[in-house]
C-alpha positions in Angstrom: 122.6 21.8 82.2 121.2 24.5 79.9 117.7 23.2 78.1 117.1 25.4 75.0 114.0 25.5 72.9 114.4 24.3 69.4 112.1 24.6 66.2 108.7 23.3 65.5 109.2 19.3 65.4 106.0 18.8 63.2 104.6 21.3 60.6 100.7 22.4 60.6 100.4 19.3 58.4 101.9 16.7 60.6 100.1 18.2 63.7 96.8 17.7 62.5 97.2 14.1 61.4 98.6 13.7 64.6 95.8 15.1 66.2 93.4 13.6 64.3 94.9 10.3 65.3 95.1 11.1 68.6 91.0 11.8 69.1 90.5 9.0 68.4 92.1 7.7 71.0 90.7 9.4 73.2 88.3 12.8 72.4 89.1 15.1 74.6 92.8 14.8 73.8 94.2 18.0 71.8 98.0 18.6 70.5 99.1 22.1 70.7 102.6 22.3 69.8 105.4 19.9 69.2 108.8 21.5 69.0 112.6 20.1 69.9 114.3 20.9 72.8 118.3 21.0 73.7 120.3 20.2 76.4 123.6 20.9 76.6 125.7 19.9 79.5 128.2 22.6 80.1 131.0 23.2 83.4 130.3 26.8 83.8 128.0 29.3 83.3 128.0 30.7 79.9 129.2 34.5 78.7 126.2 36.5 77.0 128.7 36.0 73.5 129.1 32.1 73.7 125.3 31.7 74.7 124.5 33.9 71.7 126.9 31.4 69.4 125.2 28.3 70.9 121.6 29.5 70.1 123.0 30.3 66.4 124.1 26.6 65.7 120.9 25.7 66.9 118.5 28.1 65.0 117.1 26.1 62.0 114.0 25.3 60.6 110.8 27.2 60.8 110.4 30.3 63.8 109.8 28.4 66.5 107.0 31.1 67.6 105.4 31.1 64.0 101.4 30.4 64.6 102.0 29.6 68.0 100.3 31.7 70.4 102.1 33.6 73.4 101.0 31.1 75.8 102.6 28.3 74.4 105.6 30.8 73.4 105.8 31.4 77.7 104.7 27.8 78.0 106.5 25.5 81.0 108.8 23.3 79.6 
């Protein structure tokens, strides 16, 4: 199973409401990033070309490294 990184699921917007909503739940709470990720089930290992084709029908949105910083970028998923 391949899990790919999607696009920001909340704007900067959205993630500070969130946040905001959040602390007060508990303070020391703090929401860094939200983004969607993929899975897609496949029975072999894809070629460089049809991996690149799969992560074009799933590029939309915003970057999904725009005003994140390189931590969360090389985050664990």
């Amino acid at each position: 199973m391949l899990t790919l990184r999607g696009a920001p699921a909340l704007s900067a917007f959205r993630l500070d409401k969130l946040t905001q909503k959040l602390s007060d739940i508990h303070p020391d709470l703090t929401l860094l990033h939200a983004e969607y990720v993929h899975f897609a089930e496949v029975r072999k290992p894809l070629t460089p070309e049809r991996r690149e084709i799969l992560a074009s029908l799933l590029t939309y949105g915003p970057d999904m490294h725009q005003g994140t910083t390189e931590a969360l970028a090389d985050g664990e998923l």
